[in-house]
Steps between C-alpha positions, in 0.01 A plus 500: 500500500746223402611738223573795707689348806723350168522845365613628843742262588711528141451925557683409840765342375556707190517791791757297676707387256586889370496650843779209540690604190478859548637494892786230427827549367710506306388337104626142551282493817208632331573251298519237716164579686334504128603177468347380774199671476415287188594177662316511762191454327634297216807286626295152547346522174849485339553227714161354431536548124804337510339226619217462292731455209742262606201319634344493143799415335523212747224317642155658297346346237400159408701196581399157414729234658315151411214423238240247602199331300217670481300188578617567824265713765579811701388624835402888547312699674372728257286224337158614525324391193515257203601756253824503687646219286396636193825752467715229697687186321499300790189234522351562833530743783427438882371714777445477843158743600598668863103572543314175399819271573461299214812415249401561121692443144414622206584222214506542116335227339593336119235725356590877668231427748608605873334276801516632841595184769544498862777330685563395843831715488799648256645234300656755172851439514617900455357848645476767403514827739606895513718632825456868480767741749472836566795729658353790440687649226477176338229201425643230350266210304602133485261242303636139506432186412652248719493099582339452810636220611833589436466879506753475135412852308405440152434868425452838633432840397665785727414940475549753681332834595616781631294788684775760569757586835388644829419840319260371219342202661584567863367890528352532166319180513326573831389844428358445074407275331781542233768413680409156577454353149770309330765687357674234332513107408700230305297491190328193600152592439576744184661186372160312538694208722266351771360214608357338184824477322691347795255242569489410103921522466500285835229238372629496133583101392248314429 
């Protein structure tokens, strides 16, 4: 159904755009009216494409401002198991459980071995978090690592996505599926960039 009202909406405006050019005069009008025929459906992705490009030439991409020791621990969210240390440099990990209410780290031991402990609260002297925003043409990722008491940035790792103008993600989006999916990115992920590798570049001295 999605399909057809699509269909009958770009027949529509196909109608209207050479009933437009066929009544108006003279050329440089016709002209004119082309013009903005296209634009109207494809002005903000110039725009948008525009800035997707100065914004990966700018601010995407993996930026580490400090370097830490490793023997140093690190609070995040995400820490569910033990294994979660094993692709991480830095020696232990804490977590603060929502559900049971409990505080938890995750510590490498001398020989590999990872014990689970409980705390009475968060004593890891950096975090580490993702802020996610979504404007609706764009969703842009931030994962940082940061020092909690002083809120100093030691590194973060910025991309952006982009879903399309009003026409693709606005009208297209809400009638298919197609035309809310991703059009384009920085590169990030292709580049295999994430999380691992700014944790380990962030928690490199020994």
């Amino acid at each position: 159904m999605a399909g057809l009202l699509l269909i009958l909406l770009f027949a529509a405006y196909l109608l209207l755009a050479f009933w437009l050019i066929d009544k108006i005069n003279p050329l440089w009008k016709k002209g004119l009216v082309l013009m903005l025929l296209i634009l109207i459906p494809t002005a903000d992705e110039i725009y948008y494409s525009y800035k997707l490009k100065s914004y990966c030439e700018t601010e995407a991409g993996l930026k580490i401002y400090k370097q830490v020791s490793r023997k140093m621990g690190l609070v995040d969210p995400s820490a569910y198991i033990p294994s979660y240390l094993k692709s991480k440099l830095v020696s232990y990990v804490e977590r603060y459980d929502e559900n049971s209410k409990k505080t938890y780290r995750f510590e490498r031991q001398e020989d590999g071995t990872i014990n689970k402990l409980f705390l009475s609260k968060l004593t890891a002297p950096y975090e580490f978090v993702r802020n996610e925003k979504h404007t609706g043409a764009f969703l842009e990722s931030e994962l940082k690592v940061f020092n909690r008491e002083t809120g100093e940035i030691l590194g973060k790792l910025n991309d952006l996505n982009y879903y399309g103008g009003w026409f693709r993600h606005g009208l297209l989006g809400k009638l298919s599926d197609s035309g809310g999916n991703r059009i384009s990115d920085c590169g990030i992920s292709e580049a295999a960039i994430g999380k691992i590798e700014l944790i380990n570049k962030v928690f490199s001295k020994k």
